[in-house]
C-alpha positions in Angstrom: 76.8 153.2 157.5 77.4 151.6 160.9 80.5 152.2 163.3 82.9 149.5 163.0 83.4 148.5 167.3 86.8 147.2 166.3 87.8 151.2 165.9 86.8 151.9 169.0 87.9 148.3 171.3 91.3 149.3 169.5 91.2 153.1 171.1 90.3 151.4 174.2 93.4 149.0 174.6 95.8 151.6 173.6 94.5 153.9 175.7 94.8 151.2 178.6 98.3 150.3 177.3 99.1 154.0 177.6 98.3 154.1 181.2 100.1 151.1 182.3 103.2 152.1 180.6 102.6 155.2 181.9 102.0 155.1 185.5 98.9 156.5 187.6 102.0 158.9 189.2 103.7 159.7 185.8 100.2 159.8 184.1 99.9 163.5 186.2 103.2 164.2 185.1 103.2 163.3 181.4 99.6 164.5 180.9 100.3 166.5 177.6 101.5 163.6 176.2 98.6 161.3 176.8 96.5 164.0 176.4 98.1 164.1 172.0 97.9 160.4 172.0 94.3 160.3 172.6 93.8 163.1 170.4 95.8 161.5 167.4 93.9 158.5 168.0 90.6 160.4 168.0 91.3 161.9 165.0 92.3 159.3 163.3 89.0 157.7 164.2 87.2 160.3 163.1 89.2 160.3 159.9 88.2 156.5 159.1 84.6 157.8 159.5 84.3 160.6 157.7 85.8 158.6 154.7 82.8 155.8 155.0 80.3 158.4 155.1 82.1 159.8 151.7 82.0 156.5 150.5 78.5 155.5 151.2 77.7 159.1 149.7 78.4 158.0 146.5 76.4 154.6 146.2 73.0 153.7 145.7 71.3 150.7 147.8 68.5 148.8 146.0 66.4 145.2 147.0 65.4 143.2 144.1 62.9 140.3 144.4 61.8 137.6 142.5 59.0 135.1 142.9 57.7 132.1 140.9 55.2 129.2 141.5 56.3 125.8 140.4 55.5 122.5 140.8 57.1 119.2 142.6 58.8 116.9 140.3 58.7 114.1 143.7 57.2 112.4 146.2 58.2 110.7 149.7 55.9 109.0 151.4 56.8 108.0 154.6 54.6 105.7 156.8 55.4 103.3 160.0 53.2 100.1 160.3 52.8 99.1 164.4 51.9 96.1 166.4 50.9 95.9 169.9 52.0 92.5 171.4 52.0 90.9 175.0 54.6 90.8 177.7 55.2 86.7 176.2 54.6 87.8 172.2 57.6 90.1 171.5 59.1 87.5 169.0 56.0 86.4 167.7 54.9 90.5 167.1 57.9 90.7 165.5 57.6 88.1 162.7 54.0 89.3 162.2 55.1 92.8 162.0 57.9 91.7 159.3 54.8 89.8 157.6 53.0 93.1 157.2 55.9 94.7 155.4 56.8 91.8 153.5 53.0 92.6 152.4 52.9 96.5 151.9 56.5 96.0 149.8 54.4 93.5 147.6 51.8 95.5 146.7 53.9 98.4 145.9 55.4 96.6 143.6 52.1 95.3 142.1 51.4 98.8 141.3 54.5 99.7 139.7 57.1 101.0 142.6 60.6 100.1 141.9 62.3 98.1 144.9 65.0 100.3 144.7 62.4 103.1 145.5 61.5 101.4 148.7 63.5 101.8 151.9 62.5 99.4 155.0 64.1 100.6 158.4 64.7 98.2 160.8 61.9 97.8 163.4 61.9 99.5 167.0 60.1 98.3 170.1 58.9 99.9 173.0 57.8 98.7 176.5 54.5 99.3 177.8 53.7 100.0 181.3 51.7 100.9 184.1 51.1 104.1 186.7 52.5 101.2 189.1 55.4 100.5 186.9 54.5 96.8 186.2 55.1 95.8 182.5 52.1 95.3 180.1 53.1 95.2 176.3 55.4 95.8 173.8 54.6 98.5 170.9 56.8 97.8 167.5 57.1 100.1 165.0 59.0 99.7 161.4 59.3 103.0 159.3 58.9 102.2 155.5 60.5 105.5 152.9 59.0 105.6 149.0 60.4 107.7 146.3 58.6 108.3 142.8 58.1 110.5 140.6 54.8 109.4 139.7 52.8 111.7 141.9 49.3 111.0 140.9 50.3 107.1 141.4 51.6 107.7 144.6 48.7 110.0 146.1 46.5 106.9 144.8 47.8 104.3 147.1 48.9 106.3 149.8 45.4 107.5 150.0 43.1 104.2 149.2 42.6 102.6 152.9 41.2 99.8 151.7 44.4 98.0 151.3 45.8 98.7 155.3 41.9 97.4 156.6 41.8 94.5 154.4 45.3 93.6 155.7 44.8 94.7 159.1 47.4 97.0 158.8 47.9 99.8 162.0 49.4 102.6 160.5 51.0 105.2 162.9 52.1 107.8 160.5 51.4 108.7 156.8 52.7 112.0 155.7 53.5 112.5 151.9 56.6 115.2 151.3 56.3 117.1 147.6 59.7 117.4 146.6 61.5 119.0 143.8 64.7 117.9 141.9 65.7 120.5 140.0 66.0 123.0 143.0 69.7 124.2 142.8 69.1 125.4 139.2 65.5 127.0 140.2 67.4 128.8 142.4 70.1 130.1 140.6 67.4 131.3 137.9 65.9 132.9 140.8 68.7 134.9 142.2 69.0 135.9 138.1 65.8 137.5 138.5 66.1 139.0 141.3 69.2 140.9 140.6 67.7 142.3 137.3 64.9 143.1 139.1 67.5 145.0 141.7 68.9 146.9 138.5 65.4 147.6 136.9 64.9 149.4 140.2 68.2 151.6 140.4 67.8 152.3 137.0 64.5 154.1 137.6 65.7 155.5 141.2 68.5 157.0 139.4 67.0 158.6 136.4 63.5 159.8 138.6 66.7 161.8 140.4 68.7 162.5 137.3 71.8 160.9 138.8 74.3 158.6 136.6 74.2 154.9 137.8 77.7 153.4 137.8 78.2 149.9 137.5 77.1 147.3 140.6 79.3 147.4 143.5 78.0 144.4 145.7 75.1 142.2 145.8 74.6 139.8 148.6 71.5 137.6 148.6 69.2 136.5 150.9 67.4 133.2 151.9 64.9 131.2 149.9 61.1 131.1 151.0 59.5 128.1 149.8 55.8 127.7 150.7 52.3 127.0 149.4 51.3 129.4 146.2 49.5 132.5 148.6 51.6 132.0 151.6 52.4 134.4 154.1 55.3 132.3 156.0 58.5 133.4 156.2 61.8 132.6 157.8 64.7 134.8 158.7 66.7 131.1 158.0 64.6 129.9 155.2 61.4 128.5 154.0 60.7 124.9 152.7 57.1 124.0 153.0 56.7 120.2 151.3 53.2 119.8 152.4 51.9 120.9 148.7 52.3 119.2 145.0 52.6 123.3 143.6 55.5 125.8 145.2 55.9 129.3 145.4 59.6 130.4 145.6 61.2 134.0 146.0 64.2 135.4 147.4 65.6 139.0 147.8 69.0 140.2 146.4 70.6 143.5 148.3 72.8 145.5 145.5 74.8 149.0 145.9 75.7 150.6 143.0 78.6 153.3 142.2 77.0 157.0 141.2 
């Protein structure tokens, strides 16, 4: 049990308060009767404290925790196309950029993507340029987002390059994101879990000890770490690693019980 600083910022302004109202002269002359404030103050302090302690005496404080591996139920791959143009060729990079997508869009849909699983950003461009300053080219990029829940189908074409050479397609980024849609119900099993296991663990603390357990007095629980099966990341904010189809999940639970 930690010392509440509000206890002792409020001793602090009252004493302050005392001595203003008081006087630096009339403080010397009304000692005694600083002196009992103080000490009612103090004591009442010290009541407050020796009550927590008494408190905390008569509870128990047990961590449950609760792991499981699962796997994603999505997919997002996104991926930017890019074309490098002249100073003169901005327009015409543009329309053959917008070819490109037109393209990659098509043959998503030729292998079963909905178009409704296919977001296309609008396209950004960037000027080139010399040490010297002087202008050179222009770099466009368009950022393309698909959804499914066909994993396998997904992993296919994001990873067959045949496609982007035939095409000529310059691909900047390709990152796939394994994703899972049931997550706020995993986690509500999970925090189930833990807290049994939280109990489990009193339950044995308490009778190795011969002490009656009373019933749960608070429970407060922790973040979720989210990584690769065998993972030793962790995050004092959280953990969500979507770099894997399969998931590991745990969280902690603090409990205190009544004895």
């Amino acid at each position: 049990m930690s010392f509440n600083p509000l206890w002792l910022a409020l001793v602090v302004i009252i004493a302050l308060a005392v001595w203003e109202a008081l006087g630096k002269e009339r403080f010397s002359q009304r000692k005694w009767l600083a002196l009992g404030i103080f000490f009612v103050l103090g004591m009442a302090v010290f009541g407050w404290y020796f009550m927590q302690t008494r408190q905390d005496a008569g509870k128990l404080s047990v961590t449950g925790y609760a792991s499981k591996t699962f796997d994603s139920d999505m997919v997002k791959w996104s991926l930017s196309l890019q074309k490098t143009t002249s100073v003169y060729g901005l327009m015409e990079g543009m329309n053959s950029l917008n070819s490109d997508v037109n393209s990659f869009k098509a043959m998503l849909m030729e292998k079963g993507i909905a178009a409704k699983d296919i977001s296309i950003q609008p396209p950004t461009s960037r000027a080139e340029h010399t040490f010297g300053g002087e202008l050179t080219s222009y770099t466009i990029t368009q950022m393309i987002y698909v959804m499914s829940t066909d994993l396998d189908k997904m992993e296919e074409i994001a990873l067959d390059t045949k496609f982007f050479a035939e095409h000529g397609l310059l691909v900047e980024m390709s990152n796939l994101q394994y994703l899972y849609s049931k997550l706020p119900e995993l986690k509500k099993e999970m925090i189930g879990m833990a807290t049994a296991d939280a109990i489990e663990r009193a339950k044995e603390i308490a009778g190795a000890s011969k002490t009656r357990l009373g019933k749960l007095d608070s429970a407060r629980t922790g973040v979720f770490q989210i990584t690769e099966p065998y993972s030793t990341d962790v995050s004092d904010y959280g953990f969500y690693d979507t770099s894997t189809r399969q998931k590991s999940i745990s969280v902690t639970v603090s409990t205190s019980f009544k004895l």
